[in-house]
TORVO-892019 format. One record per atom (N, C-alpha, C): residue number from 1; residue in three letters; x, y, z. Coordinates in nm, 3 decimals. Each point is the difference from the previous one (the first is absolute). Layout:
ATOM:num:residu:x:y:z
ATOM:NUM:ALA:X:Y:Z $
...
% end
This chain:
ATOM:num:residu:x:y:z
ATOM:1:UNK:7.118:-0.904:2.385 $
ATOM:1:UNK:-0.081:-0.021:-0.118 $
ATOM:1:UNK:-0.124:-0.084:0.032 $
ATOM:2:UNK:-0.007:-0.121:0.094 $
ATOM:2:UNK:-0.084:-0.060:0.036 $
ATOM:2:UNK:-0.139:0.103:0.058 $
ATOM:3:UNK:0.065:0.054:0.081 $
ATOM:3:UNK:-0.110:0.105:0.085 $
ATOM:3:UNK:-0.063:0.086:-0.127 $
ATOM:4:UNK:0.088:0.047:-0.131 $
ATOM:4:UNK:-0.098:0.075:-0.055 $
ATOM:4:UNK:-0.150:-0.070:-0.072 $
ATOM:5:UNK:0.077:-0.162:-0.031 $
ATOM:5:UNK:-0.061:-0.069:-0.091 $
ATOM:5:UNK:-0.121:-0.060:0.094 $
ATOM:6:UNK:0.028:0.027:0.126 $
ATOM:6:UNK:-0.122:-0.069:0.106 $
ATOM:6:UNK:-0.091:0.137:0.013 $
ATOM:7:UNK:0.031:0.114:0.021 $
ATOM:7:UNK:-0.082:0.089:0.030 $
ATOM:7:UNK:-0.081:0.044:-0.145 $
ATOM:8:UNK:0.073:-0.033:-0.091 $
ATOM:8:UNK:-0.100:0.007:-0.158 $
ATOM:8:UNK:-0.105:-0.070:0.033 $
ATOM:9:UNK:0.047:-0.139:-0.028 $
ATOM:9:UNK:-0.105:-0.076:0.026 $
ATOM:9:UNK:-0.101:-0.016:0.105 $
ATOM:10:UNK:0.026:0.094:0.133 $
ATOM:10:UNK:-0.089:0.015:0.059 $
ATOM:10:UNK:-0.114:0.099:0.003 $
ATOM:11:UNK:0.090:0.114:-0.090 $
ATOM:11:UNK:-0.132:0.123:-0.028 $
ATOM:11:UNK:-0.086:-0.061:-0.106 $
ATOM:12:UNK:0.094:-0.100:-0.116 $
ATOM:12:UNK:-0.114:-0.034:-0.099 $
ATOM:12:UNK:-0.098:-0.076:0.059 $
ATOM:13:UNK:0.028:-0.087:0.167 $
ATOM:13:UNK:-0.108:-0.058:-0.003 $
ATOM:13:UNK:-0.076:0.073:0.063 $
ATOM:14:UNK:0.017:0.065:0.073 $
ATOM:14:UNK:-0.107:0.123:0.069 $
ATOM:14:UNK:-0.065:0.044:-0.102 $
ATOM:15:UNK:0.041:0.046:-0.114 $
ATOM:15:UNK:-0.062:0.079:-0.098 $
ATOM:15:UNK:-0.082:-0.071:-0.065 $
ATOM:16:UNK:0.023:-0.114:-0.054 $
ATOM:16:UNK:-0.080:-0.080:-0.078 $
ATOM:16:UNK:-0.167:0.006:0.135 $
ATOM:17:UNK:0.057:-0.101:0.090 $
ATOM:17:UNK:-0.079:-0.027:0.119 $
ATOM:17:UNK:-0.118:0.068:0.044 $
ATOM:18:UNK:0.023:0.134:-0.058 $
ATOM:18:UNK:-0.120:0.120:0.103 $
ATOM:18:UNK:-0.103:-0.041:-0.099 $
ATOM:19:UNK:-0.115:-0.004:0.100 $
ATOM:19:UNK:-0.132:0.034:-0.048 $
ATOM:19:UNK:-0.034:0.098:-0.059 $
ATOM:20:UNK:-0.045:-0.026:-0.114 $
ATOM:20:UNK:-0.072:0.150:-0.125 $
ATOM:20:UNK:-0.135:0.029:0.057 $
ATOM:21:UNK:-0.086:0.129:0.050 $
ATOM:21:UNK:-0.111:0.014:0.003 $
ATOM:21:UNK:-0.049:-0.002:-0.075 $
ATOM:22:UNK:-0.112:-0.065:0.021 $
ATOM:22:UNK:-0.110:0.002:-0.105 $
ATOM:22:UNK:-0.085:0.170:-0.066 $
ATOM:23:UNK:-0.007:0.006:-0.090 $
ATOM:23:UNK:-0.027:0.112:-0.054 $
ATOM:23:UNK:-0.157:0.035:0.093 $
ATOM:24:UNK:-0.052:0.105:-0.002 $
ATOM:24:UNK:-0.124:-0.010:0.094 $
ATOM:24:UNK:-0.111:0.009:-0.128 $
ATOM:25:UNK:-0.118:-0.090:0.038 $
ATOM:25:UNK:-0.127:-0.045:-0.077 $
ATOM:25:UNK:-0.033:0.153:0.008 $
ATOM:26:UNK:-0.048:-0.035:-0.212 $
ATOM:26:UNK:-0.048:0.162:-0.030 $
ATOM:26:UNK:-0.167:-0.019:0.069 $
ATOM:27:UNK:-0.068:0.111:0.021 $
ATOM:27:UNK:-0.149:-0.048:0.032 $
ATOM:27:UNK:-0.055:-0.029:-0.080 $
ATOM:28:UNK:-0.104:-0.092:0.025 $
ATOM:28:UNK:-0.105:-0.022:-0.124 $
ATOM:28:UNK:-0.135:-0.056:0.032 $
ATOM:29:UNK:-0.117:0.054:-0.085 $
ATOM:29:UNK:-0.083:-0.084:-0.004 $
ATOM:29:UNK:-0.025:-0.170:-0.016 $
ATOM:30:UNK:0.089:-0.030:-0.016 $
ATOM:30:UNK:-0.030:-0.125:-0.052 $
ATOM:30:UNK:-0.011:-0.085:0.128 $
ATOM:31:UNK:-0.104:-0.096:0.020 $
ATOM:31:UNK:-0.014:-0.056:0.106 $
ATOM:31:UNK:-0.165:-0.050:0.020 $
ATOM:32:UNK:0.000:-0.080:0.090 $
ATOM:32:UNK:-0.144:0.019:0.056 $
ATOM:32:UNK:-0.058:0.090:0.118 $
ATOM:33:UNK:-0.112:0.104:-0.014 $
ATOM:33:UNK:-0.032:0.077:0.109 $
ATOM:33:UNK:-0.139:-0.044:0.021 $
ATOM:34:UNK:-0.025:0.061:0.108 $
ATOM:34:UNK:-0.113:-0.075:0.102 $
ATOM:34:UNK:-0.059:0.143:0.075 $
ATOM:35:UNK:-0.140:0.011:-0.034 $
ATOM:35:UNK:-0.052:0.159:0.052 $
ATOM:35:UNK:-0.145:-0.047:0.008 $
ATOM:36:UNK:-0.087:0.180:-0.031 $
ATOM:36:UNK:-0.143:-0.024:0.016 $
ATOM:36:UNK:-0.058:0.103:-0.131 $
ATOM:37:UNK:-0.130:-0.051:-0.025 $
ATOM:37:UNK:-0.056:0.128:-0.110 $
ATOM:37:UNK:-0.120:-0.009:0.077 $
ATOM:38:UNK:-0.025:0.130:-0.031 $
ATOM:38:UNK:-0.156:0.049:0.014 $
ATOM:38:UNK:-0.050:0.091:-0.091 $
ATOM:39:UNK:-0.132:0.029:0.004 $
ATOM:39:UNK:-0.115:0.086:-0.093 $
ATOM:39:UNK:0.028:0.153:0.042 $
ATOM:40:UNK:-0.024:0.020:-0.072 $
ATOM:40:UNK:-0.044:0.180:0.001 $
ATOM:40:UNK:0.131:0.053:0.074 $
ATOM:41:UNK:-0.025:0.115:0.079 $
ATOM:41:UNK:0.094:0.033:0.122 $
ATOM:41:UNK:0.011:-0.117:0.124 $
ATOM:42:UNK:-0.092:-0.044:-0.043 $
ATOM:42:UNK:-0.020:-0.079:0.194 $
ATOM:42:UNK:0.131:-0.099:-0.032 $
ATOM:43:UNK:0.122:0.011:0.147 $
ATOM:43:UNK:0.088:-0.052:-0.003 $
ATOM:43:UNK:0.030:-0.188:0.005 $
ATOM:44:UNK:0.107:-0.031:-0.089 $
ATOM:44:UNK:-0.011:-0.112:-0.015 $
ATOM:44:UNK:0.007:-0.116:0.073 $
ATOM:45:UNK:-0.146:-0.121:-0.011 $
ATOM:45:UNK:0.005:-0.065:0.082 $
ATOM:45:UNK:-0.020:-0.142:-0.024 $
ATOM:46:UNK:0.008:-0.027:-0.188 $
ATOM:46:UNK:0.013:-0.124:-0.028 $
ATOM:46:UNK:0.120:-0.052:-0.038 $
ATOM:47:UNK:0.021:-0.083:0.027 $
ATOM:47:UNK:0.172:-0.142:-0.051 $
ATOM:47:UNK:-0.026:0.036:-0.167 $
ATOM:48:UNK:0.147:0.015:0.005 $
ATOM:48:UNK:0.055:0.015:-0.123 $
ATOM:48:UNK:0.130:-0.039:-0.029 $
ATOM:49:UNK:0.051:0.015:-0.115 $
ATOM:49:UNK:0.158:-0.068:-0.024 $
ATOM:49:UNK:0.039:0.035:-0.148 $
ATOM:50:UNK:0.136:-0.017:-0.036 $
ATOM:50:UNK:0.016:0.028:-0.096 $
ATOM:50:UNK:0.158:-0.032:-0.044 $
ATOM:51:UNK:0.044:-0.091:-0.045 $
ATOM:51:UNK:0.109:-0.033:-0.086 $
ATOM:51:UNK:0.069:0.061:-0.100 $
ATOM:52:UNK:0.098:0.085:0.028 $
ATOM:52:UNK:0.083:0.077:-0.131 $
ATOM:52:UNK:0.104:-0.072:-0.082 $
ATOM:53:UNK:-0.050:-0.057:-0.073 $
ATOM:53:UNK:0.139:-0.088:-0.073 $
ATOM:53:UNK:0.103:0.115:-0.061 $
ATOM:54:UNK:0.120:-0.086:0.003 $
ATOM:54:UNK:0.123:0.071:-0.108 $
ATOM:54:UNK:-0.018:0.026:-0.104 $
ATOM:55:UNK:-0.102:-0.044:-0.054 $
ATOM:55:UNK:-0.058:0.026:-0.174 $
ATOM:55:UNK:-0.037:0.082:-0.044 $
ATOM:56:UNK:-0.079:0.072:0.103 $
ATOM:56:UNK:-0.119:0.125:0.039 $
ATOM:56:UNK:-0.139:-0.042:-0.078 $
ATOM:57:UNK:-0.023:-0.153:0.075 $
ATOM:57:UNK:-0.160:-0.044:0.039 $
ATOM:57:UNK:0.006:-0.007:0.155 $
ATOM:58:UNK:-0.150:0.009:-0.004 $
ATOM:58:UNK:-0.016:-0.065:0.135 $
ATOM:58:UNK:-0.169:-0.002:0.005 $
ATOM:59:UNK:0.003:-0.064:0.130 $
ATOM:59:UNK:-0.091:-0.088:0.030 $
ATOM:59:UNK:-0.089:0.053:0.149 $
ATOM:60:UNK:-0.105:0.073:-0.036 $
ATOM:60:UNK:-0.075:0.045:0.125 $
ATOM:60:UNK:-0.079:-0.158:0.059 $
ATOM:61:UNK:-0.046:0.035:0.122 $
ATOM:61:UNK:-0.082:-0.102:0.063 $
ATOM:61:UNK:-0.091:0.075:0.102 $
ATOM:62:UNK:-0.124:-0.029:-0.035 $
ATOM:62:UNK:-0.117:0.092:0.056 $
ATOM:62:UNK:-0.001:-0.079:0.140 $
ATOM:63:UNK:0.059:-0.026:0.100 $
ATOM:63:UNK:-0.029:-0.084:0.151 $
ATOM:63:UNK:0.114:-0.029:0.012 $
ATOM:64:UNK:-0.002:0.002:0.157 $
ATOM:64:UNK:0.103:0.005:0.062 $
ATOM:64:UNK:0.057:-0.135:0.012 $
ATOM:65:UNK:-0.067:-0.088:-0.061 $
ATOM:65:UNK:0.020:-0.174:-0.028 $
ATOM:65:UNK:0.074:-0.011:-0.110 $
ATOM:66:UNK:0.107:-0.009:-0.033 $
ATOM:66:UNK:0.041:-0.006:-0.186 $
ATOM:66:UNK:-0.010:-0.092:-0.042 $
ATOM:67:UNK:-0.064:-0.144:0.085 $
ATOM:67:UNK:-0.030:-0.131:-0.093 $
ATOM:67:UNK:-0.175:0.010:0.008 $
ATOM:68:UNK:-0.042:0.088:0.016 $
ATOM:68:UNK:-0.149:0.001:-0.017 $
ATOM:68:UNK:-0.041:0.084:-0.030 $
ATOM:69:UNK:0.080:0.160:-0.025 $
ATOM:69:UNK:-0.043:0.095:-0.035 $
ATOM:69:UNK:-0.019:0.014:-0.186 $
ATOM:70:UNK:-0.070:0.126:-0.039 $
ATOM:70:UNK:0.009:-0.007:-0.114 $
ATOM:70:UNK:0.100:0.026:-0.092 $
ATOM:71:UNK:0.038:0.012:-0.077 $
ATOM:71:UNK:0.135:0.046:-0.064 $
ATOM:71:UNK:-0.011:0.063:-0.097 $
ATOM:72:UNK:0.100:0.065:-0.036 $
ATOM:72:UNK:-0.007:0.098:-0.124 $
ATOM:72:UNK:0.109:0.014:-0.065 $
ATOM:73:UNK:0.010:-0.017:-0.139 $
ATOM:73:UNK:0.140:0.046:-0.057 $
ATOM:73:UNK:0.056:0.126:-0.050 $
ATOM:74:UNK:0.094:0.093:-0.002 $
ATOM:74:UNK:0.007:0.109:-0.067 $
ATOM:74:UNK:0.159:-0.011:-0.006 $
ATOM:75:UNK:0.000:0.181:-0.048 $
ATOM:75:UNK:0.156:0.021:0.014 $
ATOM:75:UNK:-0.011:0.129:0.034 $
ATOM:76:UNK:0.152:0.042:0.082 $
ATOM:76:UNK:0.020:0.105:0.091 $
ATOM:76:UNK:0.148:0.074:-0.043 $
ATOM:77:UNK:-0.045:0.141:0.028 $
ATOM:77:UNK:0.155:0.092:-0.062 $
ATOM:77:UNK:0.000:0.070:0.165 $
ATOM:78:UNK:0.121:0.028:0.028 $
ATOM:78:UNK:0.091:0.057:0.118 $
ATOM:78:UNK:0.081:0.120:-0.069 $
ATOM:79:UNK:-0.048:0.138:0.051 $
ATOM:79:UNK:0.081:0.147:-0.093 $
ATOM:79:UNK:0.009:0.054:0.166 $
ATOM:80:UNK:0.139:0.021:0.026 $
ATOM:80:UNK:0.039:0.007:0.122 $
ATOM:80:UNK:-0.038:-0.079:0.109 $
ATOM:81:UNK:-0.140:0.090:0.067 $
ATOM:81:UNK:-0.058:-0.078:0.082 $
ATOM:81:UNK:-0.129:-0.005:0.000 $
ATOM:82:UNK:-0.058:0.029:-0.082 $
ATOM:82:UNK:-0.125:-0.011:-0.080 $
ATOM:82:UNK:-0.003:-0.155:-0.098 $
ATOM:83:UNK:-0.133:-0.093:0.056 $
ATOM:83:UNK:-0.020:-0.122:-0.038 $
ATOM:83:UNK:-0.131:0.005:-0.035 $
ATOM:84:UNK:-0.009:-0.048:-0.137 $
ATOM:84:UNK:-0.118:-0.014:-0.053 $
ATOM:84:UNK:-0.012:-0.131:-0.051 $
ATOM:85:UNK:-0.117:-0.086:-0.041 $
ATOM:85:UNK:-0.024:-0.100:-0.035 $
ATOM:85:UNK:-0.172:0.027:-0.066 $
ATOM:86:UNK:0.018:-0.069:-0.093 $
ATOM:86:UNK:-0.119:-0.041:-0.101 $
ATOM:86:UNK:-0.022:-0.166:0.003 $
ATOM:87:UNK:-0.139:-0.072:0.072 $
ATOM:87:UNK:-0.039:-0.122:0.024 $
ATOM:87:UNK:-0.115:-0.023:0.001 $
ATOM:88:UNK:-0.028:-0.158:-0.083 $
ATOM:88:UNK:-0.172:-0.026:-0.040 $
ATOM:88:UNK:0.004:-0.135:0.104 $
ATOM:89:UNK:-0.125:-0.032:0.099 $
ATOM:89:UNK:0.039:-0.129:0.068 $
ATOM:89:UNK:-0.080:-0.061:-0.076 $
ATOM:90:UNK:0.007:-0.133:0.013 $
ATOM:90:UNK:0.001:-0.131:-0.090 $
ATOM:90:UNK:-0.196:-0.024:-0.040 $
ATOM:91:UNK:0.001:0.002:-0.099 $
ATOM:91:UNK:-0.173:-0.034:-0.057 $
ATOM:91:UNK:-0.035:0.149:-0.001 $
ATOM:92:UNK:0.058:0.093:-0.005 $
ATOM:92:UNK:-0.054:0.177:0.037 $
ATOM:92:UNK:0.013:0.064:-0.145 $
ATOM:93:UNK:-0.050:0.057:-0.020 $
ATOM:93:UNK:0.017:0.109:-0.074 $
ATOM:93:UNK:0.064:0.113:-0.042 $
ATOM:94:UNK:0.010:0.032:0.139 $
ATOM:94:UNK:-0.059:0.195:0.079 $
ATOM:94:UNK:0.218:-0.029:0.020 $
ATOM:95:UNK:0.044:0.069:-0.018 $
ATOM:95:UNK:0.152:0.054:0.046 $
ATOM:95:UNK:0.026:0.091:0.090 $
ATOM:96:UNK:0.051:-0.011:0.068 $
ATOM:96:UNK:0.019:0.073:0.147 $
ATOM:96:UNK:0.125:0.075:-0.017 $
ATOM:97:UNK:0.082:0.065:0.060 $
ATOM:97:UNK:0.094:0.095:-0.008 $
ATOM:97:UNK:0.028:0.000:0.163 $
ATOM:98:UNK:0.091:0.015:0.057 $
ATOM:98:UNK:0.076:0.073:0.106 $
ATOM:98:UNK:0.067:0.073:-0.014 $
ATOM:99:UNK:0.054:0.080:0.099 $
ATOM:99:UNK:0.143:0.099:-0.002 $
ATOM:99:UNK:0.004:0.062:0.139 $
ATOM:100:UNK:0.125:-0.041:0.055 $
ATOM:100:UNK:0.055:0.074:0.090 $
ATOM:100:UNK:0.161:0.079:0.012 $
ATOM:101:UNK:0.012:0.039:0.138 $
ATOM:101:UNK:0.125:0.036:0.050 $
ATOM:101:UNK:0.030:-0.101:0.110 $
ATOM:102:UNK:0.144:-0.050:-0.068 $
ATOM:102:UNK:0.057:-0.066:0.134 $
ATOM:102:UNK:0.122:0.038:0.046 $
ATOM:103:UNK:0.079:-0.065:0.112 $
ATOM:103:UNK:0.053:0.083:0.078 $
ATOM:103:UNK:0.176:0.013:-0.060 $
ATOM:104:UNK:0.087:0.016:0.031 $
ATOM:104:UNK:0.113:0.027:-0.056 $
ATOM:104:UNK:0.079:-0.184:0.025 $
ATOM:105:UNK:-0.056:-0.044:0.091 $
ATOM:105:UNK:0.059:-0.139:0.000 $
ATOM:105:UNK:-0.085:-0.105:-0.047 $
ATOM:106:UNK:-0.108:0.008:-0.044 $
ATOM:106:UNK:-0.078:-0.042:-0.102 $
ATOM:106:UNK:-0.065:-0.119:0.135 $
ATOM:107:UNK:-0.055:0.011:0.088 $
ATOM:107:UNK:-0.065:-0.084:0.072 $
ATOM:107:UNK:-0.149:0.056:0.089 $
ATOM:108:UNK:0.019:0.098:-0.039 $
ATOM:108:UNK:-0.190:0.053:0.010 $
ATOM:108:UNK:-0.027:0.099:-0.137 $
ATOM:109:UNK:-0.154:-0.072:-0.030 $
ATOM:109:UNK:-0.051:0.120:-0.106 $
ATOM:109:UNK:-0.125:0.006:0.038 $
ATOM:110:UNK:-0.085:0.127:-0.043 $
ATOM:110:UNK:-0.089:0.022:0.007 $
ATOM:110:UNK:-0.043:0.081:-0.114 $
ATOM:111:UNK:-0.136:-0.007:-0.029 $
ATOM:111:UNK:-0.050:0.049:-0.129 $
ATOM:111:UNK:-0.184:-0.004:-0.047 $
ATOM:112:UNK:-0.029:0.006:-0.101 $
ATOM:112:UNK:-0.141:-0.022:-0.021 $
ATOM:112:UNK:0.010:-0.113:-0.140 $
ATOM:113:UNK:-0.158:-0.028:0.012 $
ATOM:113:UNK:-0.016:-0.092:-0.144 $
ATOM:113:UNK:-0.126:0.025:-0.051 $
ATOM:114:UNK:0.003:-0.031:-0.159 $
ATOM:114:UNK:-0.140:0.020:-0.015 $
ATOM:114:UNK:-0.052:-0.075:-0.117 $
ATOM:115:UNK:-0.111:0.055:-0.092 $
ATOM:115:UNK:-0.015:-0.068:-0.110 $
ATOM:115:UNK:0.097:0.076:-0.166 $
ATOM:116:UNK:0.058:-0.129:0.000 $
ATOM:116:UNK:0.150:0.125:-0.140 $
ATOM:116:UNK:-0.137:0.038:-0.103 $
ATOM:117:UNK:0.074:0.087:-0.042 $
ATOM:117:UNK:0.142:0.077:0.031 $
ATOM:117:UNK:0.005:0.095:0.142 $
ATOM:118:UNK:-0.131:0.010:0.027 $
ATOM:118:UNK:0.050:0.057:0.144 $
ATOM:118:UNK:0.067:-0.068:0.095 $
ATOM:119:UNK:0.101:0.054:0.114 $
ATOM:119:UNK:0.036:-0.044:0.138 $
ATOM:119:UNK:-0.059:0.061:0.096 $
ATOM:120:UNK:-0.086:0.015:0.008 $
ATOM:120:UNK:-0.078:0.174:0.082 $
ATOM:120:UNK:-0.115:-0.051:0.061 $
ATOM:121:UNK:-0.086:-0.069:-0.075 $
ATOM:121:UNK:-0.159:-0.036:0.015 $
ATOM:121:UNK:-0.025:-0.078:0.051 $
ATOM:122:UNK:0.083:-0.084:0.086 $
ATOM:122:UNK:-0.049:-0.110:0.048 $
ATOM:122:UNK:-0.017:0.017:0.153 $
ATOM:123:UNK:0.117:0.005:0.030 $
ATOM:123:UNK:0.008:0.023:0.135 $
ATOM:123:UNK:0.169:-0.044:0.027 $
ATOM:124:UNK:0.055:-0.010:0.139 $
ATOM:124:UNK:0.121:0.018:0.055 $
ATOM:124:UNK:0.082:-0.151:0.016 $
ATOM:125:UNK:0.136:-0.010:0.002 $
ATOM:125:UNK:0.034:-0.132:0.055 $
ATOM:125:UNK:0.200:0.005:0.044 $
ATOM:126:UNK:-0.002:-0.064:0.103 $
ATOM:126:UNK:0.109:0.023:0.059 $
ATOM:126:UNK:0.093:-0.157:-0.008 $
ATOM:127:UNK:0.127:-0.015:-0.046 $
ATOM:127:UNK:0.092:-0.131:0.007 $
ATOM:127:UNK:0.158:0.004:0.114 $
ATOM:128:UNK:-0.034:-0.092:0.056 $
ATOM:128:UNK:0.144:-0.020:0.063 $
ATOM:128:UNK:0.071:-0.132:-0.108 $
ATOM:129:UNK:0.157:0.067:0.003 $
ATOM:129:UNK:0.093:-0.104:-0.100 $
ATOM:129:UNK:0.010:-0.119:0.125 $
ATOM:130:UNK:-0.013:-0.119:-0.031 $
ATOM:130:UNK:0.009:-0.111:0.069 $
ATOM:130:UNK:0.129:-0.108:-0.002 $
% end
């Protein structure tokens, strides 16, 4: 009887004991990314950045400096893998628009921006998730 009551108690502690995996992180925008924009077609070659909060605001930054660059506030929708954002930077007027495709693990996008409601007219800009 001893042996059964020891080997119980030894599977319960094995059992209790095991490590649970962690479920695996869904992808997401949300984060800070770090890329380049440029004009027209000509490929991108100025500092850029851009903050996706959980809220669905975020926060562009015209330079590759984010404590000296300019900033901008908007908000951004994610429909699969299509990312768009609508943003005015600070003392501006004029509202800007982006939209791209990013990748299935959500750590490169690429896309265009322009003046909203267009995303088209401006020219091109590329983000790595950081």
């Amino acid at each position: 009887m001893n042996k059964l009551i020891i080997a119980v108690l030894v599977c319960s502690f094995v059992f209790i004991s095991c490590k649970k995996d962690k479920a695996p992180e869904t992808a997401s925008i949300v984060g800070f990314w770090k890329g380049k924009w440029g004009n027209s077609d000509v490929y991108p070659a100025y500092g850029y950045a851009a903050l996706f909060r959980a809220n669905g605001t975020v926060r562009i930054f015209d330079g590759a400096d984010t404590a000296t660059a300019s900033k901008a506030e908007g908000t951004y929708t994610v429909a699969g893998t299509t990312v768009t954002a609508n943003y005015t930077y600070t003392g501006s007027s004029s509202p800007l628009a982006i939209s791209a495709i990013v990748d299935a693990k959500f750590t490169f996008l690429e896309g265009t921006w322009g003046t909203s409601p267009s995303s088209t007219n401006g020219g091109k800009w590329i983000l790595n998730k950081k």
